[in-house]
BASE-687144 format. One line per 2 residues: number of its first residue (from 1); their letters; for each residue z, y, x of C-alpha. Coordinates in pm, 1 decimal, padded with zeros to 6 digits, m for minus. Layout:
BASE-687144
NUM> a> Z Y X | ...
//
This chain:
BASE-687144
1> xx> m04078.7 m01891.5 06753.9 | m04103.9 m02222.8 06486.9
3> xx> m04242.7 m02210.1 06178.6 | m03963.2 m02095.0 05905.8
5> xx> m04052.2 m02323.8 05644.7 | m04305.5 m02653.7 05527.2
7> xx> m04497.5 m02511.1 05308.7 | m04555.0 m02180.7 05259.3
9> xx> m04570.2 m02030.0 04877.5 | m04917.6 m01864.1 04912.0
11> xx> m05190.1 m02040.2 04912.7 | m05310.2 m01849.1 05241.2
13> xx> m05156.9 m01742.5 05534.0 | m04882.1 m01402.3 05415.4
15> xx> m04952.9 m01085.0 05474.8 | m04649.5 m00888.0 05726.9
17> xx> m04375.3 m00797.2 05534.7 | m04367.1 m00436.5 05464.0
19> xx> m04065.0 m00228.2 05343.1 | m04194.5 m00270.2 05012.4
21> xx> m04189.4 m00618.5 05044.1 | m03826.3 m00654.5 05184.8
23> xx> m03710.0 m00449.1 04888.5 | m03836.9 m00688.6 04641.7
25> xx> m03727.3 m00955.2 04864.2 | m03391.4 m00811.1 04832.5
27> xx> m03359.4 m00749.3 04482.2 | m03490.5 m01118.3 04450.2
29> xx> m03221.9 m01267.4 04675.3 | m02917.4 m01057.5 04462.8
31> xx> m03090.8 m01133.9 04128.6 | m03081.4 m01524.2 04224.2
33> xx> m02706.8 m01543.8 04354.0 | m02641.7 m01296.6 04062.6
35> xx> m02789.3 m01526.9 03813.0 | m02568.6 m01842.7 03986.2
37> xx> m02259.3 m01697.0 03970.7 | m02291.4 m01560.3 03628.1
39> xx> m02370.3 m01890.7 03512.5 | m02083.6 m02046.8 03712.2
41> xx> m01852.6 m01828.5 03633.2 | m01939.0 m01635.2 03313.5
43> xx> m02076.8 m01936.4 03105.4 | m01916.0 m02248.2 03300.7
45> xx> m02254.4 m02427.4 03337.3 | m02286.4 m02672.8 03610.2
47> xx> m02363.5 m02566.4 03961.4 | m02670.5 m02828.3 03943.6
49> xx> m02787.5 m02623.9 03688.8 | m02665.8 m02308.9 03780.5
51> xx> m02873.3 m02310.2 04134.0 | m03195.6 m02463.3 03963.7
53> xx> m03172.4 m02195.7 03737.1 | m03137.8 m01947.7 04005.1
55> xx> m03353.9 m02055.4 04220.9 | m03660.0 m02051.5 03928.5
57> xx> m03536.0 m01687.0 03933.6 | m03551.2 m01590.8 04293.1
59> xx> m03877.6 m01700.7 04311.6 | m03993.4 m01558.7 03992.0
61> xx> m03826.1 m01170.2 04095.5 | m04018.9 m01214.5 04456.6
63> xx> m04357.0 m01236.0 04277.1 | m04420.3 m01596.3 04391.4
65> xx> m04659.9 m01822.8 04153.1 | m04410.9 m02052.2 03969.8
67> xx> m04542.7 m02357.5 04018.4 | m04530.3 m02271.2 04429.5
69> xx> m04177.8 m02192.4 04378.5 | m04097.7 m02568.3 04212.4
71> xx> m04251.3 m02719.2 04456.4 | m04062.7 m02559.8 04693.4
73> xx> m03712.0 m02599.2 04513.5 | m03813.7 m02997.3 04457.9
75> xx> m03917.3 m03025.2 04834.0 | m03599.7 m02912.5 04904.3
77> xx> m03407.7 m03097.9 04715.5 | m03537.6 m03430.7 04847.3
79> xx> m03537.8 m03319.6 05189.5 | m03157.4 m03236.8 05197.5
81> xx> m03059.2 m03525.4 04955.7 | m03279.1 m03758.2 05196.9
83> xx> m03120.3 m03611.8 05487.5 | m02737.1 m03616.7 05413.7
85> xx> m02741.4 m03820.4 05076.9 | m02680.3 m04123.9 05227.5
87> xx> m02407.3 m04000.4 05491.4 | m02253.8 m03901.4 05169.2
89> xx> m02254.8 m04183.2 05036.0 | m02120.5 m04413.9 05349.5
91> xx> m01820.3 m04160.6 05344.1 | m01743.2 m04186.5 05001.2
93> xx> m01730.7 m04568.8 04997.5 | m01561.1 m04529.1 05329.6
95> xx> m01274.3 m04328.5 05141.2 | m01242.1 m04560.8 04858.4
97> xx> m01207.0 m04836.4 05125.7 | m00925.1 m04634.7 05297.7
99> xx> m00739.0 m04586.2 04938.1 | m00745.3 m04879.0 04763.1
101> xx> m00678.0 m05091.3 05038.6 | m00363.3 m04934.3 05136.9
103> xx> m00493.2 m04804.5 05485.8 | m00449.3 m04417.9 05375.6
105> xx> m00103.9 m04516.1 05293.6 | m00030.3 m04721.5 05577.4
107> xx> m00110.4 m04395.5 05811.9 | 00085.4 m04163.2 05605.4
109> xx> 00431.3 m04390.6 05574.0 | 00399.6 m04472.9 05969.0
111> xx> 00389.3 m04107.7 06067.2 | 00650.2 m04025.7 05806.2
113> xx> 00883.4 m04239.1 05999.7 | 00820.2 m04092.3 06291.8
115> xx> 00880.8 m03764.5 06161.4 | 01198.6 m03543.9 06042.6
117> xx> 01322.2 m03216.5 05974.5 | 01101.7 m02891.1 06149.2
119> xx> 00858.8 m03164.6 06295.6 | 00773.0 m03301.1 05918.6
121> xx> 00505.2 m03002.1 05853.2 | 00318.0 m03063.8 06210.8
123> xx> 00349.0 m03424.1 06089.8 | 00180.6 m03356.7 05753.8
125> xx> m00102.7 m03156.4 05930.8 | m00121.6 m03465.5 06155.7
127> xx> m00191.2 m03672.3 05825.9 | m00413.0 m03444.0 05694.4
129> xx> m00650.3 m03395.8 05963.4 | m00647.2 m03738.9 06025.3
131> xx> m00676.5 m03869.8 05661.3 | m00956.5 m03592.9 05564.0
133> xx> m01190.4 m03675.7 05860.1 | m01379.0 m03936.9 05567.5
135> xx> m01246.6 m03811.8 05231.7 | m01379.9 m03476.7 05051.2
137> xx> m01141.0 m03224.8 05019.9 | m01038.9 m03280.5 04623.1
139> xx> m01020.2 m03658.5 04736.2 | m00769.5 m03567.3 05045.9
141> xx> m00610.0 m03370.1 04762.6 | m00508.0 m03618.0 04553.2
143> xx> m00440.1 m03877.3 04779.9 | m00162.9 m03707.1 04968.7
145> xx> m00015.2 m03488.3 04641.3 | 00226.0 m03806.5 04611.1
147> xx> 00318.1 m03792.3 04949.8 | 00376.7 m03406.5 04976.2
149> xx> 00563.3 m03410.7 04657.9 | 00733.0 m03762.4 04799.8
151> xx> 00871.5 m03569.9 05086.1 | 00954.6 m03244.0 04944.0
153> xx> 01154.0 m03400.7 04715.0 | 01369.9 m03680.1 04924.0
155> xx> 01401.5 m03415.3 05215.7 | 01485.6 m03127.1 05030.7
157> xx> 01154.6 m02887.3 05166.0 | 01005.9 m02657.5 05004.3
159> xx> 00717.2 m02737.6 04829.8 | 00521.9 m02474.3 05042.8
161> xx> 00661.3 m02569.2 05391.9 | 00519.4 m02966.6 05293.9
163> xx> 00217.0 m02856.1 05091.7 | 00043.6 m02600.8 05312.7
165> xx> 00025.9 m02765.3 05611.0 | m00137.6 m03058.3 05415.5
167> xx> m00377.0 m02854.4 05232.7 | m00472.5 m02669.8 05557.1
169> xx> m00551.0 m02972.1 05755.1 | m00780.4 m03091.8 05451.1
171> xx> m00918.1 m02754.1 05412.9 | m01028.7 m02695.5 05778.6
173> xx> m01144.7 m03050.7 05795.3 | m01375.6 m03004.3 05465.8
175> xx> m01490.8 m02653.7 05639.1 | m01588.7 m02746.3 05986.2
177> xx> m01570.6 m03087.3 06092.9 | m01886.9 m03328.2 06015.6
179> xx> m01935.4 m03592.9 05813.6 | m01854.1 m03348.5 05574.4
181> xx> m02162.4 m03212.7 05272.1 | m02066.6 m02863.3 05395.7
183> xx> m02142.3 m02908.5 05758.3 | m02385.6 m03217.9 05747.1
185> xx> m02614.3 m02974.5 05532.8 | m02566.1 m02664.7 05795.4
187> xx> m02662.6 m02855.3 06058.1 | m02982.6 m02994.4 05913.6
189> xx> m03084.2 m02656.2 05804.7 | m03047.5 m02473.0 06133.9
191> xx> m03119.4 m02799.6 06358.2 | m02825.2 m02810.0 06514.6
193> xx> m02679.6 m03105.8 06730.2 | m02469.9 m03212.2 06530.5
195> xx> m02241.2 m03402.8 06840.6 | m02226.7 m03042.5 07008.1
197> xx> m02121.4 m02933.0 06656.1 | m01840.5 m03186.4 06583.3
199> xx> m01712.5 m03162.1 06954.5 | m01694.4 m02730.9 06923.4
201> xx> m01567.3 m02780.6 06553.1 | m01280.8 m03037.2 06620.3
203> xx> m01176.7 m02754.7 06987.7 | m01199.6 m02441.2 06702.6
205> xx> m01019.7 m02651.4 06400.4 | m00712.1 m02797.4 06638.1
207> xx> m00562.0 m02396.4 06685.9 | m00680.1 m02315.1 06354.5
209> xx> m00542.9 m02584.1 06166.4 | m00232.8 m02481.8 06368.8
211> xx> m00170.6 m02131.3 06254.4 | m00277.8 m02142.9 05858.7
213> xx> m00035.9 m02471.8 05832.4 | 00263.9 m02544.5 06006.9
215> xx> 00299.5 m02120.5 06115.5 | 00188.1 m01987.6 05791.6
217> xx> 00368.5 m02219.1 05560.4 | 00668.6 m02071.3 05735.7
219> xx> 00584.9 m01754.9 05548.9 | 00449.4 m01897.6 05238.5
221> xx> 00760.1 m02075.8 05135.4 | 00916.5 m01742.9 05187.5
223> xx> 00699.0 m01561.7 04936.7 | 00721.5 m01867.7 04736.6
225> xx> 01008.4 m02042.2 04757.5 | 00981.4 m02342.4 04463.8
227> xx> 01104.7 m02684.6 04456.8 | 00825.0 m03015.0 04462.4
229> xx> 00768.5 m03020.7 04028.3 | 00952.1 m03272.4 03842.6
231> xx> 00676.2 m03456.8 03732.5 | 00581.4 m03901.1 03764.8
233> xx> 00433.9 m03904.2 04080.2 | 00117.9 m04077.0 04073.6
235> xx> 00099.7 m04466.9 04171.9 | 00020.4 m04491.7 04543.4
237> xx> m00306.3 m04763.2 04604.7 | m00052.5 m05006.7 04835.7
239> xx> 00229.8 m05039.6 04523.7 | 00022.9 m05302.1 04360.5
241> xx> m00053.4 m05473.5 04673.9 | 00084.6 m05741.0 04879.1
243> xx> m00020.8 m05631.6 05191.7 | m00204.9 m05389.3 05350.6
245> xx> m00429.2 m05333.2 05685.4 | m00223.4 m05243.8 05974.1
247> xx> m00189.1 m04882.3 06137.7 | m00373.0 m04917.9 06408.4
249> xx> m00650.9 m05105.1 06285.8 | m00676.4 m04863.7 06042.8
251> xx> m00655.8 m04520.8 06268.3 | m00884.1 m04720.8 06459.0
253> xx> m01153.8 m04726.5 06160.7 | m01093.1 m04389.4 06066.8
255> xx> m01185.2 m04252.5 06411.8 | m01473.9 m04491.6 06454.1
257> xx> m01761.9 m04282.6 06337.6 | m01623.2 m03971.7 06546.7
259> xx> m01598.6 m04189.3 06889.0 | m01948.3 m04275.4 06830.1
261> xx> m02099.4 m03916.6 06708.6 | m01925.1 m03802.9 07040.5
263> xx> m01999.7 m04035.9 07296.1 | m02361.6 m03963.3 07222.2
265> xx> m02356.1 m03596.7 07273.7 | m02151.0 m03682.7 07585.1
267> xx> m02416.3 m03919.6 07703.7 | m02710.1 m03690.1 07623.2
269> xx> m02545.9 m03410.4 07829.3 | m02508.6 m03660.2 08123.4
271> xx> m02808.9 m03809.2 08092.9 | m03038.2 m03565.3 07974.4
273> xx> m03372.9 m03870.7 07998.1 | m03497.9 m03948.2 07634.4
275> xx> m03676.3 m04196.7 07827.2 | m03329.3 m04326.8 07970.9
277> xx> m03223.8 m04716.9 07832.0 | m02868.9 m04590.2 07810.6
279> xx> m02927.9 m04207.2 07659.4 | m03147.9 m04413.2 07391.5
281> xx> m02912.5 m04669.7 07275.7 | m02663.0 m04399.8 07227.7
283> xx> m02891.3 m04204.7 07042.8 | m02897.6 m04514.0 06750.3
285> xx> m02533.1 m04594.9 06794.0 | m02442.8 m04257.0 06823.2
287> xx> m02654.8 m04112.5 06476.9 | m02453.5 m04040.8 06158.9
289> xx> m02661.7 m04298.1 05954.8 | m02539.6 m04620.1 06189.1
291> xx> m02182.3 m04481.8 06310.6 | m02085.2 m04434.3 05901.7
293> xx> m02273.2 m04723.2 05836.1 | m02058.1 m04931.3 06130.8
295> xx> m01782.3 m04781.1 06010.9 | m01788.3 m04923.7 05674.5
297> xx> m01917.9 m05253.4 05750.9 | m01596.2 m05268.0 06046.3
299> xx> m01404.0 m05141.7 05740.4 | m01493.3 m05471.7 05527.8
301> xx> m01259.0 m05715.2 05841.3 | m00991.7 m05401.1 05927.4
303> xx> m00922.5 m05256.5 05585.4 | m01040.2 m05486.4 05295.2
305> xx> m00961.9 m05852.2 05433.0 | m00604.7 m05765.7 05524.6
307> xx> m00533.5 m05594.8 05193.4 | m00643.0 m05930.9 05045.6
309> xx> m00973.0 m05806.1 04953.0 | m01197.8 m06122.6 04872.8
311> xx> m01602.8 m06063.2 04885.9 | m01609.0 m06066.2 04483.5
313> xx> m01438.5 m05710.8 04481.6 | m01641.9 m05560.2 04743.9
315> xx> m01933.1 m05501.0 04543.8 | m01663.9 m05353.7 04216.8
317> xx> m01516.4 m05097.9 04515.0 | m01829.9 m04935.6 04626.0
319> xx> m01984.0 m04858.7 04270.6 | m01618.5 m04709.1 04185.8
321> xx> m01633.6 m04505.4 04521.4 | m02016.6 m04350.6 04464.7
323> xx> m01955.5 m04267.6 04079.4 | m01735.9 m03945.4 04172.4
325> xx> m02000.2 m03811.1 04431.5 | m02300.8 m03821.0 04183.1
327> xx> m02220.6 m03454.0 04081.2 | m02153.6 m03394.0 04487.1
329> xx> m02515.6 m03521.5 04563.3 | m02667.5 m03278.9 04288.0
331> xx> m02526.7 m02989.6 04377.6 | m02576.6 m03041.0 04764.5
333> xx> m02930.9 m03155.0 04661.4 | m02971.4 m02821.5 04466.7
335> xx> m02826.9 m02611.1 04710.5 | m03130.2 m02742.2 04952.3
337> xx> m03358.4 m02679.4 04702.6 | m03225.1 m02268.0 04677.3
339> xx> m03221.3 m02268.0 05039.2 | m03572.0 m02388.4 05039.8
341> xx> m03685.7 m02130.2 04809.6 | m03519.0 m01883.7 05004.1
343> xx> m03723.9 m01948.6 05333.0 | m04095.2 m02020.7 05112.2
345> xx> m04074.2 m01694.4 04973.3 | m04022.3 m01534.0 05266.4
347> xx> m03629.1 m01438.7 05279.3 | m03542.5 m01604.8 05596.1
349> xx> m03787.2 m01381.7 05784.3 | m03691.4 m01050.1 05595.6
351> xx> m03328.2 m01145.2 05748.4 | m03446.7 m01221.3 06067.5
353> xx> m03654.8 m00860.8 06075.2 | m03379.2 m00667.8 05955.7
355> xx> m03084.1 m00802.8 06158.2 | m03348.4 m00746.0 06467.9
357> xx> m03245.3 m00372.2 06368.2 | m02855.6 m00424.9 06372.9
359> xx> m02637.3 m00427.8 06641.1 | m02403.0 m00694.6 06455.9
361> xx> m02420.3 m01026.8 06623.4 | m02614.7 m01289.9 06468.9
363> xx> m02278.5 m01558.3 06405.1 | m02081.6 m01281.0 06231.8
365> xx> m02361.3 m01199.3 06006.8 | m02372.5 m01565.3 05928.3
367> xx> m02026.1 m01569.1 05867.5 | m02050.9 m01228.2 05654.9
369> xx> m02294.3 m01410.3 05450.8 | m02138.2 m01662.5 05352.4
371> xx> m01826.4 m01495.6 05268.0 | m01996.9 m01288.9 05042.4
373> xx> m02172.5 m01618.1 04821.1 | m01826.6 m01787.5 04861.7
375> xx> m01648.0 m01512.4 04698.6 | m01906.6 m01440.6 04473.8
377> xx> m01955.5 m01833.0 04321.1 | m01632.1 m02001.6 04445.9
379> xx> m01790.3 m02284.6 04574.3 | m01739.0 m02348.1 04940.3
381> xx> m02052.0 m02639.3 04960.7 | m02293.5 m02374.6 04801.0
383> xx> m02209.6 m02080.5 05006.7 | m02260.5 m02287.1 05291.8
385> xx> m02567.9 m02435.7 05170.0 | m02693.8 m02076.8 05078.7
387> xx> m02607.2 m01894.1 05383.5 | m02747.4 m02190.2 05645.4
389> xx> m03120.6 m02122.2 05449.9 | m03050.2 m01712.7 05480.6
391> xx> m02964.1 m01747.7 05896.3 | m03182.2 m02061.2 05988.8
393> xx> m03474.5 m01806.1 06136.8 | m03154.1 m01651.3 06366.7
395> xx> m03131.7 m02044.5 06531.4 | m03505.8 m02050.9 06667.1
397> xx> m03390.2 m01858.2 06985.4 | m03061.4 m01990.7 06987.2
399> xx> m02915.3 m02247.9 07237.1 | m02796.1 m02570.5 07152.2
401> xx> m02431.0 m02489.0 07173.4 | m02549.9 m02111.4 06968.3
403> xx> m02648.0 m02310.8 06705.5 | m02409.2 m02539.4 06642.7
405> xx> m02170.2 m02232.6 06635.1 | m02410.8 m02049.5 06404.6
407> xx> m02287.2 m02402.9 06190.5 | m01925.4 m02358.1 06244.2
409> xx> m01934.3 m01959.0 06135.3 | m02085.9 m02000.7 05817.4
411> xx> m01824.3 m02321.3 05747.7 | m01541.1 m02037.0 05832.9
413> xx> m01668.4 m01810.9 05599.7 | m01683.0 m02049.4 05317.7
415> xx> m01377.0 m02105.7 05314.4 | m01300.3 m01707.3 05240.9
417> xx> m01043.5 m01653.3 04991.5 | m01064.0 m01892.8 04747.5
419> xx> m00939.9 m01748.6 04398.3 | m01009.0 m01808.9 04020.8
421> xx> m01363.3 m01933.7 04015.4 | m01291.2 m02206.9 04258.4
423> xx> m01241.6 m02572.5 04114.4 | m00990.4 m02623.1 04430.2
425> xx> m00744.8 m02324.3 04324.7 | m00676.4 m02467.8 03970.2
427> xx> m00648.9 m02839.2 04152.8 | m00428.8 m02686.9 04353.7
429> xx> m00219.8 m02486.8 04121.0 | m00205.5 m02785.3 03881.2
431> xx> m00051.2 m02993.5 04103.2 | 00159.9 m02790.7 04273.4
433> xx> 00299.3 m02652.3 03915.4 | 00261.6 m02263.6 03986.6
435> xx> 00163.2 m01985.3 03864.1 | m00195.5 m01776.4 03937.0
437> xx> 00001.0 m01513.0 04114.5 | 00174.2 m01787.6 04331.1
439> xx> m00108.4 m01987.4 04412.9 | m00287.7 m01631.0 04502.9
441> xx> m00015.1 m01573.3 04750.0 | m00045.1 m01942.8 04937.7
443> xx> m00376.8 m02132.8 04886.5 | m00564.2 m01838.6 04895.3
445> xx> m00416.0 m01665.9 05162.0 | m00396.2 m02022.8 05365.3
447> xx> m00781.4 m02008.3 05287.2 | m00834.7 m01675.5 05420.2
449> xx> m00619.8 m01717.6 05716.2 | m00867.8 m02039.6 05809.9
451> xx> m01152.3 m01860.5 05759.3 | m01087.1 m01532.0 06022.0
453> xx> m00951.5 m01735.6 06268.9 | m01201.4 m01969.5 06246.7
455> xx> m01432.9 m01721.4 06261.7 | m01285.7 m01508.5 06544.5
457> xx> m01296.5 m01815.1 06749.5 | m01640.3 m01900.4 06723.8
459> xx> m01691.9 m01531.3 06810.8 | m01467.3 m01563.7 07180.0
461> xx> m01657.0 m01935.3 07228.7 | m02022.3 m01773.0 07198.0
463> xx> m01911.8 m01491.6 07455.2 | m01774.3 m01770.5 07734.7
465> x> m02030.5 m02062.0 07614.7
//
């Protein structure tokens, strides 16, 4: 088996974990989450804050000298900022590329056209799958609200048969596909490949993305049936410009760092020779770091210079587009720090001990997991960043494909029911112009409906893979 952690707390090698010891453990683990929700939820503090907090707490509660237990939290936060900060970045400067150059809006009005009557929902999953591959969720959000509420209104849908389907492709996106915090962070926790991941997340997102959008939106504009809000729309990126890049050059961007993420796991499954010329140029090309990196350096000739970009606002763009994700970084950052302290003090192997006694299957307590944090703090990136440092010990036996499904189960369960203590239900709600109840009855049913299927399909993949 590997080692669980870095650095163990104690000083000296632990004693085994007795019964004892797994109590404490336990009350440690609830007392920590307790103390993050609470001060999500109860006194609004910052999730930064709010896991630092709680993870000075967990380690505290499992008897663990304190300055161990900062050590731990800070070697965790540097690890998982060092090894997904930047990717972070790349995408967000990649997304600002996409908006303010008109490209986003250059793939939305060319499907659009294509598009009409029942096939307009499929086409607004289309967008939304397509347009959230780069962008984080509350990004994809507001980007397309104009559009939804654009087409709602001069087509005469209702707001629910347009709106779902776009929020659903975002959502499942955001939830299982890499580049995205959520996933990028799984993966490094459980060492996962993160091509096998991205190739088994994009074959579980395509039916799921399916039946929580275009099917259920069927149903939610049933339940409720309101018209797009009479509101300004907001001004659309391409309405001050001249021009714009054109669609295909901009699809072509967009898909970029996937081709490359893909043709490396495809060539290392071929190949199978580290020592191979081919295997190991694909292995550079093929790495998050250089295919986001490519991607926004292509991004500079396919999506800035058309728009009219000149080199003087290159350099204005990408401090606008990292500014947002500052708060993004922290929180990922302090959600490897909890994990961290999770696995020092021992947690990781009380888990892997007691599931050893249960006849659930690993995935589905991974996905249990993380449905329980999700509901509990209402933040999809921390329940995922939580639950990957409670089931990493489960991934030392695991093959590769195992793993990366042990990825794409927690990502399905954090997207569980999303409900009041979740920034993206009020985003949602706001723009949409319902009520709690209404929003209840679509978003968080959509959300809920992603996450079972999801996670009912990674449990039928893991018994034929």
């Amino acid at each position: 088996m590997t080692r669980l952690s870095v650095e163990m707390l104690a000083a000296d090698a632990p004693a085994p974990i007795t019964s004892a010891g797994h109590a404490q453990l336990g009350l440690a683990v609830l007392a920590g989450i307790a103390v993050i929700v609470l001060l999500i939820t109860k006194f609004k503090l910052h999730a930064f804050l709010s896991l630092t907090i709680g993870s000075l707490a967990l380690g505290a509660i499992a008897g663990a000298p304190l300055d161990k237990v900062l050590t731990s939290f800070t070697t965790g936060l540097g690890t998982t900022v060092a090894g997904v900060g930047v990717l972070i970045a790349l995408g967000a400067i990649l997304g600002k590329m996409l908006a303010d150059s008109g490209g986003a809006d250059q793939i939305v009005d060319t499907i659009l056209a294509k598009a009409g009557g029942r096939a307009m929902p499929w086409a607004m999953v289309l967008i939304a799958s397509v347009i959230g591959l780069p962008l984080f969720f509350e990004v994809g959000v507001v980007l397309l609200i104009p559009v939804v509420l654009m087409v709602a209104k001069r087509g005469n849908y209702s707001l629910m048969r347009i709106g779902i389907p776009a929020l659903a492709g975002l959502s499942v996106m955001h939830g299982l596909v890499p580049p995205h915090p959520g996933p990028l962070v799984a993966i490094d926790a459980v060492k996962a490949n993160l091509g096998v991941t991205l190739a088994l997340g994009v074959l579980i997102a395509i039916p799921t993305v399916i039946i929580a959008g275009p099917l259920f939106s069927k149903f939610a504009a049933r339940w409720v049936d309101v018209p797009a809000p009479d509101r300004m729309l907001p001004q659309r990126a391409s309405e001050e410009l001249e021009q714009r890049p054109g669609f295909g050059a901009t699809l072509a961007t967009i898909l970029l760092p996937v081709v490359l993420m893909l043709s490396k796991a495809l060539v290392d499954i071929v190949i199978d020779d580290p020592t191979n010329l081919t295997q190991r140029v694909f292995d550079v090309i093929g790495s998050p770091l250089i295919a986001l990196l490519a991607t926004v350096l292509v991004g500079i000739f396919t999506l800035l210079r058309p728009a009219g970009f000149g080199k003087e606002r290159l350099t204005p763009l990408v401090e606008k587009g990292l500014a947002p994700i500052a708060g993004i970084l922290l929180i990922v950052g302090a959600g490897g720090g909890f994990k961290q302290t999770l696995i020092d003090t021992g947690v990781g192997q009380m888990i892997l001990d007691i599931s050893k006694d249960w006849s659930i299957p690993a995935l589905l307590l991974a996905w249990l997991i993380a449905v329980g944090i999700r509901l509990a703090t209402g933040s999809a990136t921390v329940a995922t960043v939580s639950a990957a440092g409670l089931v990493a010990p489960l991934a030392a036996d695991m093959s590769t494909a195992h793993t990366a499904l042990l990825v794409l189960a927690i990502g399905a369960g954090s997207l569980f029911f999303s409900h009041v203590n979740d920034a993206g239900f009020w985003l949602v709600k706001e723009y949409f112009g319902l009520t709690v109840g209404q929003t209840v009855k679509t978003w968080s049913v959509m959300e809920t409906i992603i996450s079972v299927v999801a996670g009912g399909l990674v449990l039928l993949l893991s018994l034929v893979i």
